[in-house]
ZADO-1210 file (C-alpha; in nm, 4 decimals, padded with zeros to 6 digits):
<atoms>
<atom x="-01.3308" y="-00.3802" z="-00.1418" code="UNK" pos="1"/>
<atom x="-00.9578" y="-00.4371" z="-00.1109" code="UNK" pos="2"/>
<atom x="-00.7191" y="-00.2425" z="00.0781" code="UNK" pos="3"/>
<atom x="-00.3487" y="-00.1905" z="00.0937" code="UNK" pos="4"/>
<atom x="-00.2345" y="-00.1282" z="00.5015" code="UNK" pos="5"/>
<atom x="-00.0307" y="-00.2031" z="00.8005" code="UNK" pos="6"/>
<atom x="-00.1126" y="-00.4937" z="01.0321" code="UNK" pos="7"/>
<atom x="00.1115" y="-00.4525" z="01.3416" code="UNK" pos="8"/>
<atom x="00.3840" y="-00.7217" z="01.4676" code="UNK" pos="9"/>
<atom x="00.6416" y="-00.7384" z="01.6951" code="UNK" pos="10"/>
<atom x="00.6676" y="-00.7220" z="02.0766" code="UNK" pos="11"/>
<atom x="00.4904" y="-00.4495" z="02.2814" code="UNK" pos="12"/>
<atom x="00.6345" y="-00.1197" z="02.2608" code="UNK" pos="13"/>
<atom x="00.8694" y="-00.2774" z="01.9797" code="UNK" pos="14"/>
<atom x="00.6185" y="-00.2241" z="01.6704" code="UNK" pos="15"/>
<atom x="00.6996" y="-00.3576" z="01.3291" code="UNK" pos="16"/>
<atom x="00.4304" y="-00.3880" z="01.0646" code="UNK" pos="17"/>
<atom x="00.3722" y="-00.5685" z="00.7290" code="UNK" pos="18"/>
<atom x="00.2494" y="-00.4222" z="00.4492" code="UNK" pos="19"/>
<atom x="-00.0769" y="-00.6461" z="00.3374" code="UNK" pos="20"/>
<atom x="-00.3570" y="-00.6701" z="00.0956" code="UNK" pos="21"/>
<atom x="-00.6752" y="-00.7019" z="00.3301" code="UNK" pos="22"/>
<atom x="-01.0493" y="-00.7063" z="00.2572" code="UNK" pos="23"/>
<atom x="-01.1832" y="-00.3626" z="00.3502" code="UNK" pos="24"/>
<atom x="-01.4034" y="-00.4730" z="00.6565" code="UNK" pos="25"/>
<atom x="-01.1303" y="-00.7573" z="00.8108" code="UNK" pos="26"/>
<atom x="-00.9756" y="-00.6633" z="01.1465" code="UNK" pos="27"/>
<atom x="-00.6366" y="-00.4678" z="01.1584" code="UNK" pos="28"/>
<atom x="-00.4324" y="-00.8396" z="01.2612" code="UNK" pos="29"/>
<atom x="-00.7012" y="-01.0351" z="01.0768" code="UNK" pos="30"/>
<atom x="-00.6506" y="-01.2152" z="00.7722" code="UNK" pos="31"/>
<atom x="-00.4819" y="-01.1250" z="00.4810" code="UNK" pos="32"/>
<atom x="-00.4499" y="-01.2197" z="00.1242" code="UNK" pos="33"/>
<atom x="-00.0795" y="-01.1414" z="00.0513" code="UNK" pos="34"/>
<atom x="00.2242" y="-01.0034" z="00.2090" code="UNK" pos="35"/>
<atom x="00.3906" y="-00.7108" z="00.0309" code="UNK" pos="36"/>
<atom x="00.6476" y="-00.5955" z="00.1803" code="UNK" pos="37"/>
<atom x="00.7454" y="-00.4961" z="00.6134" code="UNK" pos="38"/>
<atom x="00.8080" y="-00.1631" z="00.7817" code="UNK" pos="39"/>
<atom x="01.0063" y="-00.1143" z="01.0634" code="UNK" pos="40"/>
<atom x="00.9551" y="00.2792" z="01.2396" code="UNK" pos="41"/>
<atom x="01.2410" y="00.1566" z="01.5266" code="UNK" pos="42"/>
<atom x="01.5440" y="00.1658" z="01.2843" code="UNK" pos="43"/>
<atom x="01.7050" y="00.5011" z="01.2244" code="UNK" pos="44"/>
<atom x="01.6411" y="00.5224" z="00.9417" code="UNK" pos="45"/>
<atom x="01.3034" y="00.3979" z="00.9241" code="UNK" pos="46"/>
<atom x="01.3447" y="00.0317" z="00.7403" code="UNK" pos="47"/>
<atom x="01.0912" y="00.0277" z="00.4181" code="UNK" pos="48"/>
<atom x="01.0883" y="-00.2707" z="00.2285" code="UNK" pos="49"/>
<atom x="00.8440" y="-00.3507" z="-00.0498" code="UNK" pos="50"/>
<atom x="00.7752" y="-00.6291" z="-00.3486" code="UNK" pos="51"/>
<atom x="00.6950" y="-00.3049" z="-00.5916" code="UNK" pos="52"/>
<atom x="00.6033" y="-00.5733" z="-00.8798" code="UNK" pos="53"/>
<atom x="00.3589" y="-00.7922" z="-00.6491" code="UNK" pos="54"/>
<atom x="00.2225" y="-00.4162" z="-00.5185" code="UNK" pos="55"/>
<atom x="00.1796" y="-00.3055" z="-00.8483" code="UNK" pos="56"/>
<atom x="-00.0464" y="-00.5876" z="-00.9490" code="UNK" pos="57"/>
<atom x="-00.2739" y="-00.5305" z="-00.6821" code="UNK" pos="58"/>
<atom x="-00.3183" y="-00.1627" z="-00.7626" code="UNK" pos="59"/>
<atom x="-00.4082" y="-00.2853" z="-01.1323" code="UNK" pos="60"/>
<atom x="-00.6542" y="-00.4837" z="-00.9693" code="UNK" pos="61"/>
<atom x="-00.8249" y="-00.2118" z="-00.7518" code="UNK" pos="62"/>
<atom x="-00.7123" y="-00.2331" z="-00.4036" code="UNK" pos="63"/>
<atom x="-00.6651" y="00.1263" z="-00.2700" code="UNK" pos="64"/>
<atom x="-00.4087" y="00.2178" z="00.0115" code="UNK" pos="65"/>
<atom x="-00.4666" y="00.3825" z="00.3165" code="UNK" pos="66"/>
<atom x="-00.3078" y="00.7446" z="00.3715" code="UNK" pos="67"/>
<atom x="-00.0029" y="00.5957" z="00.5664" code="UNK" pos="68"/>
<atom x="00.0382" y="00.2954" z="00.3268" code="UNK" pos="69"/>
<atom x="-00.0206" y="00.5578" z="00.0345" code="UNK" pos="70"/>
<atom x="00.2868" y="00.7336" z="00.1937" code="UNK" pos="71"/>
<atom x="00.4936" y="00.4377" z="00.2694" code="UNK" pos="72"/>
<atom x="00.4565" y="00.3469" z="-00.0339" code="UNK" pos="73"/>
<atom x="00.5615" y="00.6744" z="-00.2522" code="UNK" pos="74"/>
<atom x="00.8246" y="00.6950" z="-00.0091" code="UNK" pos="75"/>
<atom x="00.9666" y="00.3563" z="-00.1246" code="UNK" pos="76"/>
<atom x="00.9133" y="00.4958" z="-00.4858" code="UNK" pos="77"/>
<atom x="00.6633" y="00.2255" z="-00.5454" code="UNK" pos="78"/>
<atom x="00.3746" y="00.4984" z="-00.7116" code="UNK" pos="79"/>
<atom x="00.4220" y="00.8784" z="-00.7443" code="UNK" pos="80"/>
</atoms>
């Protein structure tokens, strides 16, 4: 199963995260098959930035997001 989620980057204490499509059972930092888009929680406001068409052809082919990439992802108007 495929999901849509964070994997964290950046320095310690200085989080940034990508947005990536992941099989279901891989480790958080593991391997990933694409990079949609990053997220960075340290900016005010919040930096959100994501490929909507690439996304959108990975929900067509049934990889599900997790609640917080769900949200990231409505907030960045990708899905309702």
């Amino acid at each position: 199963m495929l999901k849509i989620r964070l994997s964290r980057t950046g320095a310690p204490k200085k989080a940034k995260y990508r947005l990536v499509v992941a099989e279901a059972r891989s480790p958080r930092d593991g391997r990933s098959l694409d990079i949609l888009g990053h997220f960075d929680p340290m900016t005010d406001p919040e930096t959100i930035v994501i490929d909507a068409e690439k996304t959108q052809g990975w929900l067509d082919k049934g990889a599900k997001p997790t609640d917080t990439a769900a949200r990231l992802l409505k907030k960045a108007g990708v899905t309702r």
